[in-house]
VMD Tcl script that builds the backbone (N, CA, C; Angstrom):
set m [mol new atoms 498]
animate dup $m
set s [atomselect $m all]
$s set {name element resname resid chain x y z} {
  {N N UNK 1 A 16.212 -28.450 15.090}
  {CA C UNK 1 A 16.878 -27.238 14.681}
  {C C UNK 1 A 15.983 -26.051 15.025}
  {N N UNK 2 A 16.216 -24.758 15.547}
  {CA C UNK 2 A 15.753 -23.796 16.140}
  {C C UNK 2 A 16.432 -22.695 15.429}
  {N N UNK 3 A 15.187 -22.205 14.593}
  {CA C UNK 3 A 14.912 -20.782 14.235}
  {C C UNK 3 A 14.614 -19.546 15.226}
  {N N UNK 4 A 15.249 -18.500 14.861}
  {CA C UNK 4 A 15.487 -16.871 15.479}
  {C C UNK 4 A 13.646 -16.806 15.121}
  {N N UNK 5 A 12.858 -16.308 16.316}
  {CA C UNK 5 A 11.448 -15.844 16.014}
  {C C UNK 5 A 11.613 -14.804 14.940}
  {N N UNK 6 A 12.213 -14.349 14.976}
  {CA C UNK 6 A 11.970 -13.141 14.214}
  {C C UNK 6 A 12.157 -13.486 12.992}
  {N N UNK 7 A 12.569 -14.858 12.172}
  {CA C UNK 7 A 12.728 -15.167 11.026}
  {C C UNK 7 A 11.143 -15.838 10.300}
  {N N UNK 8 A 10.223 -15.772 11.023}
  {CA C UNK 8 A 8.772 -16.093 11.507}
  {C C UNK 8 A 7.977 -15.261 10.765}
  {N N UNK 9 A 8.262 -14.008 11.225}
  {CA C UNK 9 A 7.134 -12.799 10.671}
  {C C UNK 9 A 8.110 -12.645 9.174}
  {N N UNK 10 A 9.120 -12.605 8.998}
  {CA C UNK 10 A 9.985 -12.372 7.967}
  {C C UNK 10 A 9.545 -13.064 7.005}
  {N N UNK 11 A 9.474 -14.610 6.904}
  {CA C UNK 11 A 8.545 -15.354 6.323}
  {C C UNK 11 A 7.492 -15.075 5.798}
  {N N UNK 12 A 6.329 -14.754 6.491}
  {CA C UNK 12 A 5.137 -13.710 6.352}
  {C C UNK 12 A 5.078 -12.718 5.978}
  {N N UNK 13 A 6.760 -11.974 6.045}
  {CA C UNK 13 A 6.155 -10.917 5.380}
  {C C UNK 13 A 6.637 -10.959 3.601}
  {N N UNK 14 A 7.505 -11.804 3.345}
  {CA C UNK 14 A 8.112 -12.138 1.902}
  {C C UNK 14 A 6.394 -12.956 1.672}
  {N N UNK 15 A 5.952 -13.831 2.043}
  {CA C UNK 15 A 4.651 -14.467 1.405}
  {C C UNK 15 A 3.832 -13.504 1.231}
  {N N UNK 16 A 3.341 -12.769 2.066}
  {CA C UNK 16 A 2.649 -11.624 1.792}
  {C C UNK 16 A 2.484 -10.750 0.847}
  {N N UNK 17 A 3.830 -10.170 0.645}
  {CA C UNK 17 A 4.245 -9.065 -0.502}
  {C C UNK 17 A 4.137 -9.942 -1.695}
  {N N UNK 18 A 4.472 -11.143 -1.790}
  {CA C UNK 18 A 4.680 -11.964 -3.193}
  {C C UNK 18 A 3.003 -11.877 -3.088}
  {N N UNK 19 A 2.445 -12.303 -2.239}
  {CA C UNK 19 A 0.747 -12.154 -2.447}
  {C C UNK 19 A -0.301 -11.773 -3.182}
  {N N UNK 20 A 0.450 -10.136 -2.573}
  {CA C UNK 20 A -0.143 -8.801 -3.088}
  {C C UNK 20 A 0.292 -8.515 -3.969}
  {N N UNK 21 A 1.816 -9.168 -4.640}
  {CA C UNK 21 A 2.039 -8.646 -5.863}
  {C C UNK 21 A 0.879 -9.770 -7.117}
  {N N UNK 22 A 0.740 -10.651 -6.727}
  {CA C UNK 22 A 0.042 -11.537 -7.660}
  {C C UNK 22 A -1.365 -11.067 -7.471}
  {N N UNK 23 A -2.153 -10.144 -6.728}
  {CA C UNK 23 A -3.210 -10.091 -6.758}
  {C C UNK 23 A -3.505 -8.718 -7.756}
  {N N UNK 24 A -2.197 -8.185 -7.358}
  {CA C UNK 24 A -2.835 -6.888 -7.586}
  {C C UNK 24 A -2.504 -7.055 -10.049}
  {N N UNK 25 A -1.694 -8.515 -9.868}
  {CA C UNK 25 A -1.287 -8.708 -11.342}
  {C C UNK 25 A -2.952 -9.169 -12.032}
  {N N UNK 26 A -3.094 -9.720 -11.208}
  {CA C UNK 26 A -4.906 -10.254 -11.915}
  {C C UNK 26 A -5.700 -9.110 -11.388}
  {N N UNK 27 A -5.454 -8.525 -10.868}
  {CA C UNK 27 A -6.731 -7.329 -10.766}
  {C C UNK 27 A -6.638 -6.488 -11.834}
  {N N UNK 28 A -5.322 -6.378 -12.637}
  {CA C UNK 28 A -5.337 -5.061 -13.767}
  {C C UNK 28 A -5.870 -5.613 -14.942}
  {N N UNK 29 A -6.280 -7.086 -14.857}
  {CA C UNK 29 A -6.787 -7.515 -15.642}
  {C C UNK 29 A -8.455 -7.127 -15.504}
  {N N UNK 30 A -9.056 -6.962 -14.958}
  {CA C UNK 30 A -10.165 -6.552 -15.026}
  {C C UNK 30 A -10.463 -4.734 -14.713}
  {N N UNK 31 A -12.075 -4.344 -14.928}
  {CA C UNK 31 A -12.059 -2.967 -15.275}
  {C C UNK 31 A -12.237 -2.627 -13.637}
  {N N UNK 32 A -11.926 -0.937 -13.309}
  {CA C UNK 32 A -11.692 -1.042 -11.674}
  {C C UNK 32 A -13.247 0.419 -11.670}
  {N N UNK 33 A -13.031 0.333 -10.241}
  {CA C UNK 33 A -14.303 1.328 -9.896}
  {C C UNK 33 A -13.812 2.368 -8.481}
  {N N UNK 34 A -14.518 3.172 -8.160}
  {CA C UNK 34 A -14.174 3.604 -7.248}
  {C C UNK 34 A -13.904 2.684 -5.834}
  {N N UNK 35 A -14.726 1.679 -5.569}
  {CA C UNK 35 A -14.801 1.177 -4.524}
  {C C UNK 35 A -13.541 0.122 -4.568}
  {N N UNK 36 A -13.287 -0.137 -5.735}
  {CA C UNK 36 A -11.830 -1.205 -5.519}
  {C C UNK 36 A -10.329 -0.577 -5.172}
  {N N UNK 37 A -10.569 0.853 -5.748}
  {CA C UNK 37 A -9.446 1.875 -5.098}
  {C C UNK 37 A -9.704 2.410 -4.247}
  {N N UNK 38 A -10.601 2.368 -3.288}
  {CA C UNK 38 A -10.538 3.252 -1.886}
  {C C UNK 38 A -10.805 2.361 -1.204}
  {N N UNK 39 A -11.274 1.260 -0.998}
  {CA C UNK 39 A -11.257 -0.345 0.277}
  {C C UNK 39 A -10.199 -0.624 1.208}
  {N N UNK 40 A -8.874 -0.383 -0.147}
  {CA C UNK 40 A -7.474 -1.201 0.471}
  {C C UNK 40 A -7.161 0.209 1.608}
  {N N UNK 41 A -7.103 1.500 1.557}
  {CA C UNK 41 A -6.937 2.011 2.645}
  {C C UNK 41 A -7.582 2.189 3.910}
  {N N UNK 42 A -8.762 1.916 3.177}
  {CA C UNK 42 A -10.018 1.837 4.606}
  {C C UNK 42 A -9.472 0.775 5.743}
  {N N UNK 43 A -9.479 -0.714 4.946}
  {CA C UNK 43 A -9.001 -1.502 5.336}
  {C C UNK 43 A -8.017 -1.926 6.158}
  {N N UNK 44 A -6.713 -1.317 5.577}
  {CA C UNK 44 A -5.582 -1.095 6.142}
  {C C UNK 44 A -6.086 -0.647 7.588}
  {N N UNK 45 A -6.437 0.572 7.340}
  {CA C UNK 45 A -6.371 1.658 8.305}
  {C C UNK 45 A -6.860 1.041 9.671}
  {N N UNK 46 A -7.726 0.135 9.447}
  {CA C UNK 46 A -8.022 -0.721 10.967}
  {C C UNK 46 A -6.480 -1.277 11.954}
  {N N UNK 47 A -5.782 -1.184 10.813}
  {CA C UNK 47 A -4.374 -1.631 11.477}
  {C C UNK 47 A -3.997 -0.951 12.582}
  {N N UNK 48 A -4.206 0.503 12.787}
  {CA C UNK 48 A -4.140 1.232 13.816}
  {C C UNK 48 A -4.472 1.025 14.721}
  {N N UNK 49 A -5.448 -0.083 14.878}
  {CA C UNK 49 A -5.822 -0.667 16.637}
  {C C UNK 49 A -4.870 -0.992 17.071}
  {N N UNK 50 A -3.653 -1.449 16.557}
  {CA C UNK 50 A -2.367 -1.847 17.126}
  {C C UNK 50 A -1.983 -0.962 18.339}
  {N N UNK 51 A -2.102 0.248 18.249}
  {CA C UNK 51 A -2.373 1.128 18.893}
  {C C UNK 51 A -2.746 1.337 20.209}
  {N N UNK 52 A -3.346 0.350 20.281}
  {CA C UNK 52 A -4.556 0.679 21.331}
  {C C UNK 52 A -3.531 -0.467 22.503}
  {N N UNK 53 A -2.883 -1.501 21.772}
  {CA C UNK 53 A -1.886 -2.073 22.651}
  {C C UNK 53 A -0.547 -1.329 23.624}
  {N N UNK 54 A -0.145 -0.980 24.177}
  {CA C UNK 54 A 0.454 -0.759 24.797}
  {C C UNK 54 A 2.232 -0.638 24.668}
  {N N UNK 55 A 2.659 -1.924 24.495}
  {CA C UNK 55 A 3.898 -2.513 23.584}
  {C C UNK 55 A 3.785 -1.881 22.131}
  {N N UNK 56 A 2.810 -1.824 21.339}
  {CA C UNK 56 A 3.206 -1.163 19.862}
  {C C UNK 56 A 2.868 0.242 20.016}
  {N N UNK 57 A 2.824 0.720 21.093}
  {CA C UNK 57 A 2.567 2.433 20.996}
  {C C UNK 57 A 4.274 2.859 20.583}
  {N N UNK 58 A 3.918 4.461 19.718}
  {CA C UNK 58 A 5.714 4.842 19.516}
  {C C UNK 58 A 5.270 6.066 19.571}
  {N N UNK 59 A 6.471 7.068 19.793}
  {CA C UNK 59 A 6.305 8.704 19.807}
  {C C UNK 59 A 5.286 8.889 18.599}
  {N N UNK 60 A 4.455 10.040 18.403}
  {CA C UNK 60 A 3.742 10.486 17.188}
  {C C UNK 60 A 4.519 10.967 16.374}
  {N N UNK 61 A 5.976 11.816 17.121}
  {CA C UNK 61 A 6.484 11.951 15.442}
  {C C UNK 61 A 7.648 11.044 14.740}
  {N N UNK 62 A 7.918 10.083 15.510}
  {CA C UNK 62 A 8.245 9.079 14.785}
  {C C UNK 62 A 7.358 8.575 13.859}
  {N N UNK 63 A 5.989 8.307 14.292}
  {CA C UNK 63 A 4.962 7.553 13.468}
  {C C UNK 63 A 4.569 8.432 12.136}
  {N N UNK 64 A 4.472 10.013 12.576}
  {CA C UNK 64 A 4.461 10.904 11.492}
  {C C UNK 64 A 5.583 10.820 10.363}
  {N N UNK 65 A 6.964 10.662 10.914}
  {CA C UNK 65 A 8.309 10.186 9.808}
  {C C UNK 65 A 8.369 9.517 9.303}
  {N N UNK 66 A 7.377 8.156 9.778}
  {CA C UNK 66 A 7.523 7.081 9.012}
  {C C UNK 66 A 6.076 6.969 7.897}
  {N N UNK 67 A 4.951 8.103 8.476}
  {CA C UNK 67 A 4.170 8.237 7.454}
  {C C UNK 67 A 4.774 8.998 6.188}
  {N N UNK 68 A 5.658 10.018 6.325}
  {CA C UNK 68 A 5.899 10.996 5.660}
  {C C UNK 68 A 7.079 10.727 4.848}
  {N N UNK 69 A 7.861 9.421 5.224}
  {CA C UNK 69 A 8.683 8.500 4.397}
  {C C UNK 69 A 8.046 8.061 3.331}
  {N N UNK 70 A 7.151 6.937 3.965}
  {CA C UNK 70 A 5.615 6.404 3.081}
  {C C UNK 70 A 5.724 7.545 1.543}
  {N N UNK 71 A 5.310 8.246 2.109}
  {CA C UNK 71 A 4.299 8.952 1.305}
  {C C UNK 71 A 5.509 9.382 0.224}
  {N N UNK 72 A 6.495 10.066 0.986}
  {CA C UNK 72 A 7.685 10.815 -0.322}
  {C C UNK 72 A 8.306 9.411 -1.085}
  {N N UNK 73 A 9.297 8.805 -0.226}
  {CA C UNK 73 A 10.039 8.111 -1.277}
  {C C UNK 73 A 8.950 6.494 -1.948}
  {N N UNK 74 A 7.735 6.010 -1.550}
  {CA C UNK 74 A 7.046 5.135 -1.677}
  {C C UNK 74 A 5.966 5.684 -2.763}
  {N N UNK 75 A 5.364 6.597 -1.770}
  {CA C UNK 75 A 3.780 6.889 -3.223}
  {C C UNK 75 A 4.043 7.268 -4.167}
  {N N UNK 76 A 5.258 8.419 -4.027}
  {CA C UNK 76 A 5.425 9.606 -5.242}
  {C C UNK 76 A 5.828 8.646 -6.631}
  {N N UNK 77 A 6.605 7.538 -6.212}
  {CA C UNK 77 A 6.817 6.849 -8.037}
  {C C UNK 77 A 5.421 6.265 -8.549}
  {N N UNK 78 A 4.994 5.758 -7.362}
  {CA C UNK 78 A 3.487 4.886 -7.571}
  {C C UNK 78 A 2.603 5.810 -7.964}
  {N N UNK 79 A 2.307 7.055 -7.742}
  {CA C UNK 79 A 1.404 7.924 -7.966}
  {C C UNK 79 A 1.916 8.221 -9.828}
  {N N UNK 80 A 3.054 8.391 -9.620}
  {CA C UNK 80 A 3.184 9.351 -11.091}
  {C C UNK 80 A 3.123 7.569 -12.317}
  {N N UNK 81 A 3.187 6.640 -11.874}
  {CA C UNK 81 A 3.107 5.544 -12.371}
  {C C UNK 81 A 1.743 4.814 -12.357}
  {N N UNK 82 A 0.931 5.322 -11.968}
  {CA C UNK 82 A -0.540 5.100 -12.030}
  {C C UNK 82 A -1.095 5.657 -12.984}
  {N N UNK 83 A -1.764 5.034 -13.933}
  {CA C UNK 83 A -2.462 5.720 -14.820}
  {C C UNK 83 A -3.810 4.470 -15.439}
  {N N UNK 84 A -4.557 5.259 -15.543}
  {CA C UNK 84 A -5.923 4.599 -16.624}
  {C C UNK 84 A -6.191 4.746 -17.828}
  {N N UNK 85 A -6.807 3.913 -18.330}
  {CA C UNK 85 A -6.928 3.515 -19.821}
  {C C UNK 85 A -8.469 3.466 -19.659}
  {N N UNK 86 A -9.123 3.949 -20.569}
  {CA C UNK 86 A -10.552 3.124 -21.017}
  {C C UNK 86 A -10.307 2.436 -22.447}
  {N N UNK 87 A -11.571 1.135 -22.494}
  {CA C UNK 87 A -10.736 -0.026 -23.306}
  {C C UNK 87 A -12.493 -0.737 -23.096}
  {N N UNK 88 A -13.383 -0.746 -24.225}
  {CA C UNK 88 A -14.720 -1.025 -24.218}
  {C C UNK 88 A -15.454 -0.610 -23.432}
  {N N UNK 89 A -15.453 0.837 -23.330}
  {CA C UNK 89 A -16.473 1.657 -22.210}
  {C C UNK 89 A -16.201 1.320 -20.829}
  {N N UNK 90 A -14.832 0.725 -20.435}
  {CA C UNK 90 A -14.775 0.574 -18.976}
  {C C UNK 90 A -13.149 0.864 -18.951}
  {N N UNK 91 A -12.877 1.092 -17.586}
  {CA C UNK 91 A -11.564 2.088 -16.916}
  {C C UNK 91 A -10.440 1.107 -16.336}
  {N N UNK 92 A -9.662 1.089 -16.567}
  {CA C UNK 92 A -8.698 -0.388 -16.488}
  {C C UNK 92 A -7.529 0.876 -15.559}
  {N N UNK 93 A -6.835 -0.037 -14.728}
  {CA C UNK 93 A -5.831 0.825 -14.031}
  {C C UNK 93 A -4.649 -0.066 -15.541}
  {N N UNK 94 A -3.583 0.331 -15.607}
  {CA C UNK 94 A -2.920 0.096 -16.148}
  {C C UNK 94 A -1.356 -0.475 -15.556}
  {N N UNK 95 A -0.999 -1.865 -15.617}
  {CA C UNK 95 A -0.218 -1.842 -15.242}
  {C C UNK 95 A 1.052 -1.762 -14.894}
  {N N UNK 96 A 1.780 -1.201 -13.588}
  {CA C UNK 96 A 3.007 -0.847 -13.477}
  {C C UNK 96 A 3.815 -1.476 -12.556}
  {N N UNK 97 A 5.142 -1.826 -13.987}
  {CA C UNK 97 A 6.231 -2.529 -12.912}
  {C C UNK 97 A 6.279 -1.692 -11.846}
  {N N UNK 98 A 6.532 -0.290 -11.971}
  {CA C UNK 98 A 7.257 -0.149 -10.809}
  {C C UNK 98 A 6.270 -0.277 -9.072}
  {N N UNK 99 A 5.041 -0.612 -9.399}
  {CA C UNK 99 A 4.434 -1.492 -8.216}
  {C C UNK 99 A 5.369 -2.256 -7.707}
  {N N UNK 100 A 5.899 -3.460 -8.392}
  {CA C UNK 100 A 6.214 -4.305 -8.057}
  {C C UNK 100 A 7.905 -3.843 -7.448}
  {N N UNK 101 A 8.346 -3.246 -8.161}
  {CA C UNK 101 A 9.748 -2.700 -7.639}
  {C C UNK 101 A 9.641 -2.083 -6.597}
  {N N UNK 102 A 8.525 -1.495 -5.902}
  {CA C UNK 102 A 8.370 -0.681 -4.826}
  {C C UNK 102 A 8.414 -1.554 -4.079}
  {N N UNK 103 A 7.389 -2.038 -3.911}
  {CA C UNK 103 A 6.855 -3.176 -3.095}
  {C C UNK 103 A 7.853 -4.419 -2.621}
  {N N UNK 104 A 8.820 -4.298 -3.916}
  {CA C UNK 104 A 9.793 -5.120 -3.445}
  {C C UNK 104 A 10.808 -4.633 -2.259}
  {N N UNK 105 A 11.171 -3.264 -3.346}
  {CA C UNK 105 A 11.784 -2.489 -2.185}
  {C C UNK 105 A 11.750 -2.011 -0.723}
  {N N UNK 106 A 10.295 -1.848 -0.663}
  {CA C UNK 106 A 9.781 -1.692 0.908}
  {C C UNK 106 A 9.899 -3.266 1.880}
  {N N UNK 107 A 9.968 -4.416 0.562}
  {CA C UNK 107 A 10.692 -5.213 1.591}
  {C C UNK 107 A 11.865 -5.557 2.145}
  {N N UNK 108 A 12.565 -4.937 1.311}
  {CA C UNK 108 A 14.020 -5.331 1.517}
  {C C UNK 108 A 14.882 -4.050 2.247}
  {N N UNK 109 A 13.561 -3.080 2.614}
  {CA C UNK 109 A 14.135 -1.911 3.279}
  {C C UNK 109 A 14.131 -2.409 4.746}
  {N N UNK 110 A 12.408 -2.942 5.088}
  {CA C UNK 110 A 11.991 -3.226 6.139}
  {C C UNK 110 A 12.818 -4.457 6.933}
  {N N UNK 111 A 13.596 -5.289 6.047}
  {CA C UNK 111 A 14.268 -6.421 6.170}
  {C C UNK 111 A 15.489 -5.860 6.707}
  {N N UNK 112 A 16.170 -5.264 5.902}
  {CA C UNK 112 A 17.810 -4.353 6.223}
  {C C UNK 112 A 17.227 -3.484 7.539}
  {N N UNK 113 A 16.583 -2.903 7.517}
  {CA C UNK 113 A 16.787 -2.103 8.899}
  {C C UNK 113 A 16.123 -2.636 10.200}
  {N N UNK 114 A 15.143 -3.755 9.823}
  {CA C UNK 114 A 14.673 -4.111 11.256}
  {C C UNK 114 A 15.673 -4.492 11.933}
  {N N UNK 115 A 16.863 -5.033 11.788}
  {CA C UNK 115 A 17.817 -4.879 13.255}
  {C C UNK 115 A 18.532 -4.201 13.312}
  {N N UNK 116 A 18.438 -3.240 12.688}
  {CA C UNK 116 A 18.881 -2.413 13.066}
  {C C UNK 116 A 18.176 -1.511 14.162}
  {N N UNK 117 A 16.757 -1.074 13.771}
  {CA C UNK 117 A 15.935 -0.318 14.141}
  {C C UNK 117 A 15.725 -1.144 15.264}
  {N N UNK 118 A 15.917 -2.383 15.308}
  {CA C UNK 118 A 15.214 -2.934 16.719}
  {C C UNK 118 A 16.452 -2.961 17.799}
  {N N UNK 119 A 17.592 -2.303 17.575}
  {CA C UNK 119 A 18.507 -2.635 18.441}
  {C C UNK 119 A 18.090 -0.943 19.322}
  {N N UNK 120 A 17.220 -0.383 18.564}
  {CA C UNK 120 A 16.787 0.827 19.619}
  {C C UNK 120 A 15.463 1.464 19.609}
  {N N UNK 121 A 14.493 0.173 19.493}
  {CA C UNK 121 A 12.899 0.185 19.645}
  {C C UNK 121 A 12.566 -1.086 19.840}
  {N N UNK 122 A 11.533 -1.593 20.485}
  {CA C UNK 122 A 11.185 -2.989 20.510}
  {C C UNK 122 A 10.414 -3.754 19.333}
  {N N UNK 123 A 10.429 -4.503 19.232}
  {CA C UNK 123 A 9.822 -5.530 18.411}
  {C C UNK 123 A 8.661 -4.881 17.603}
  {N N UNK 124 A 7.833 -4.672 18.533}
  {CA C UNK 124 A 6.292 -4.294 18.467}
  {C C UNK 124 A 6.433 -3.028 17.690}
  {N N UNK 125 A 7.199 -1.865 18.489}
  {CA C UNK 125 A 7.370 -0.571 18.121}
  {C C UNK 125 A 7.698 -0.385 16.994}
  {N N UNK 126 A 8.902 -1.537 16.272}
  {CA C UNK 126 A 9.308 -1.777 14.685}
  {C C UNK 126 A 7.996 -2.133 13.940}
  {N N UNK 127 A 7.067 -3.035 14.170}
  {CA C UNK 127 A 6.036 -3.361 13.482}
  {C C UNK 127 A 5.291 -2.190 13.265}
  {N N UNK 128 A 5.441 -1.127 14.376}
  {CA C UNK 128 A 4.200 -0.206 14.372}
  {C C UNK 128 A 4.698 0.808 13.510}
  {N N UNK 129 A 6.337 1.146 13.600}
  {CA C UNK 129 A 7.157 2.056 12.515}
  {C C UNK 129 A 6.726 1.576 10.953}
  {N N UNK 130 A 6.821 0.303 10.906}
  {CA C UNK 130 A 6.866 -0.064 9.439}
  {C C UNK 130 A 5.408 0.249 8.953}
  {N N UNK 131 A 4.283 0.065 10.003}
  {CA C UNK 131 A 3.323 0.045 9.343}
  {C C UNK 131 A 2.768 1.054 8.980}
  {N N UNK 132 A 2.856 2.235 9.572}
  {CA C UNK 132 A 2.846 3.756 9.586}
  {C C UNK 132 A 3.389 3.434 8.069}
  {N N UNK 133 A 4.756 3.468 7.582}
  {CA C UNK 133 A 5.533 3.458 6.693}
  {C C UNK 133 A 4.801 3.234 5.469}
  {N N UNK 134 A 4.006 1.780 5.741}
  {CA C UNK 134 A 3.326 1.449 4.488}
  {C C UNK 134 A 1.972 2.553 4.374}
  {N N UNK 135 A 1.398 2.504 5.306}
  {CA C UNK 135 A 0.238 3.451 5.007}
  {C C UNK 135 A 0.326 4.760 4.779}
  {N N UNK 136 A 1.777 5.630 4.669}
  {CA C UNK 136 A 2.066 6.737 3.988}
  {C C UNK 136 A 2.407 6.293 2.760}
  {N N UNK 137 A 2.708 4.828 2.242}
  {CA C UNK 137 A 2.548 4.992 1.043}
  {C C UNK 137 A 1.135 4.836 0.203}
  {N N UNK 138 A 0.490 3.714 1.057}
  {CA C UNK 138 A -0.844 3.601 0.252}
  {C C UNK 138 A -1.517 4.803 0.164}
  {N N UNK 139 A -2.194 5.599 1.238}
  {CA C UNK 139 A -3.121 6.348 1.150}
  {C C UNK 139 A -2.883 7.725 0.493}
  {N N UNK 140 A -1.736 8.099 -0.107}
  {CA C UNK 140 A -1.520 9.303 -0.712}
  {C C UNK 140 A -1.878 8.442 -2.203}
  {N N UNK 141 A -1.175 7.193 -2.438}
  {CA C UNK 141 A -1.387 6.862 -3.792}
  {C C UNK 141 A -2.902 6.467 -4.175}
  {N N UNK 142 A -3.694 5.969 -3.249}
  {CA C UNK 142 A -5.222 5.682 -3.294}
  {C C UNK 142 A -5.535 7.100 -3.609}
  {N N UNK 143 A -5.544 7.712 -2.452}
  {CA C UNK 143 A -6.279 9.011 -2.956}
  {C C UNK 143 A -5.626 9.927 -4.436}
  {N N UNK 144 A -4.755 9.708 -4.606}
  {CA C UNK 144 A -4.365 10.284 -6.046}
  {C C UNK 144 A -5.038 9.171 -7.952}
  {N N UNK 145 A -4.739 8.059 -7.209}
  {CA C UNK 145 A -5.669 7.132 -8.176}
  {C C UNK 145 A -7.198 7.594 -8.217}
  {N N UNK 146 A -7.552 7.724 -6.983}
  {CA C UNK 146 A -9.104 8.277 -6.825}
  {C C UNK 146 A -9.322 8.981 -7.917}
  {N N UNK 147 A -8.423 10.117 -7.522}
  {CA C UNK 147 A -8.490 11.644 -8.395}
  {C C UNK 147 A -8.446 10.955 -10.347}
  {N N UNK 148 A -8.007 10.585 -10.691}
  {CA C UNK 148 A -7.531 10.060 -11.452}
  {C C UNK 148 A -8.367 9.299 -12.097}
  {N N UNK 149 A -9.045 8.522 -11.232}
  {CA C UNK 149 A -10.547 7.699 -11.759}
  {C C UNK 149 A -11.379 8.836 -12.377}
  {N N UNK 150 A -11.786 9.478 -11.113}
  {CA C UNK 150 A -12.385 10.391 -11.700}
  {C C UNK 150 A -12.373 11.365 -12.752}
  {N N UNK 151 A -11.630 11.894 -13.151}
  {CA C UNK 151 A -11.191 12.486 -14.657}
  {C C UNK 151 A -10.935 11.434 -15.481}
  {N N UNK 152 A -10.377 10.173 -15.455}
  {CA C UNK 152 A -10.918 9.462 -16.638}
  {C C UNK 152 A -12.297 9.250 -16.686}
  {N N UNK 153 A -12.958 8.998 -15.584}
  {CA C UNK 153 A -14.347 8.212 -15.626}
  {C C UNK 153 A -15.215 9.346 -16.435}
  {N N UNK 154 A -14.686 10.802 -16.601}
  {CA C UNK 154 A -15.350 11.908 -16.946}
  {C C UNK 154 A -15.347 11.661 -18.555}
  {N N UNK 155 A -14.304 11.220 -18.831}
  {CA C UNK 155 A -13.972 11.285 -20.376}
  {C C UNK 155 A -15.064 10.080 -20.786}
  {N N UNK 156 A -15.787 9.211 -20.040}
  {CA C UNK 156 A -16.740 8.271 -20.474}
  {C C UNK 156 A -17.963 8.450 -21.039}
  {N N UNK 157 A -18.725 8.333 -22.041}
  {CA C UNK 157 A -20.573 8.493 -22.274}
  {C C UNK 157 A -21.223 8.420 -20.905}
  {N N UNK 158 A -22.197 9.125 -21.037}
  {CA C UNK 158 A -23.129 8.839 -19.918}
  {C C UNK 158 A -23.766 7.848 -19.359}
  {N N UNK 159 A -23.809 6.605 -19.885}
  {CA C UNK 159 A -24.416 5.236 -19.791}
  {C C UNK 159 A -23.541 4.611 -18.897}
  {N N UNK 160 A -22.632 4.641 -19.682}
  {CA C UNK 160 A -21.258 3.909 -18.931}
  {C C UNK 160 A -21.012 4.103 -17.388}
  {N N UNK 161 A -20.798 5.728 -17.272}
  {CA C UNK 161 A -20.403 6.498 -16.007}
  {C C UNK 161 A -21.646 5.801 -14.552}
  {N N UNK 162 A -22.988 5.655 -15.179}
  {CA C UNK 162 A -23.932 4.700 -14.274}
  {C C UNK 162 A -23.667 3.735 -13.918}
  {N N UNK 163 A -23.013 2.987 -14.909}
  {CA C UNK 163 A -22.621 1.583 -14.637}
  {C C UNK 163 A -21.664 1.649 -13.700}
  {N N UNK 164 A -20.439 2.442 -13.669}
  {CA C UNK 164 A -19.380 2.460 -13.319}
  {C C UNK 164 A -19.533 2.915 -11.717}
  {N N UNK 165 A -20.168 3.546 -11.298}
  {CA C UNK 165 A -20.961 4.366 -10.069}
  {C C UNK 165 A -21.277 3.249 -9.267}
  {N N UNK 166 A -22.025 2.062 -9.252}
  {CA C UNK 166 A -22.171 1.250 -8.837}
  {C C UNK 166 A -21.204 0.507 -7.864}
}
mol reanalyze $m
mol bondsrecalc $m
mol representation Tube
mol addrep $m
């Protein structure tokens, strides 16, 4: 029996998201620092070598629309749904369904429109749309969590704030 390739990455990308939703469920269990909220965009951001391929290159302002999608209808709930707690001298992100509703949603967006979108971009070019997509959502919400660390981390004793620096 012979599967559509494209039901392949689809696969991967439902395992994935279920992934990240379970990681990011045990991470709110422990206290967070600057470096655990600014990694995942660094990280990401290597994704952009895609780039450098040929087949996933797309216009810039497509890639800009799909950052600027990201960022409005993706970060803006995640941002205003981010919040910290301190809870024994250390800074806990607090957690939010609507992570998980996003996250769901960005899959089932990326799912509904990839054939669509691919009936007038290639394969590659869809991967490179979506991914733009996601990284207008992460990196507005990283950098607003940032912000956010930081004015809680302010409300901490001075002992603590050393520890936490680390």
């Amino acid at each position: 029996m012979s599967y559509p390739l494209q039901l392949i990455p689809m696969f991967g990308m439902v395992v994935f998201a279920l992934g990240v939703i379970a990681i990011r469920l045990k991470a709110a269990k422990k206290p967070t620092n600057a470096r655990k909220i600014l990694i995942p965009p660094l990280g990401m951001s290597t994704g952009f070598l895609m780039f450098v391929y040929p087949p996933m290159r797309i216009p810039l302002l497509w890639g800009l629309g799909a950052f600027l999608a990201g960022a409005v209808f993706f970060a803006y709930p995640l941002i205003r749904t981010s919040k910290f707690t301190i809870s024994h001298g250390q800074i806990y992100l607090q957690r939010s369904k609507a992570f998980i509703v996003i996250l769901l949603t960005l899959l089932v967006v990326r799912v509904a429109l990839h054939g669509y979108v691919e009936e007038f971009v290639s394969l590659q070019q869809t991967a490179g749309l979506f991914f733009s997509l996601a990284f207008g959502m992460l990196l507005p919400w990283r950098v607003a969590m940032y912000m956010g660390y930081k004015k809680t981390l302010a409300l901490l004793p001075g002992a603590e704030k050393m520890e936490m620096m680390k």
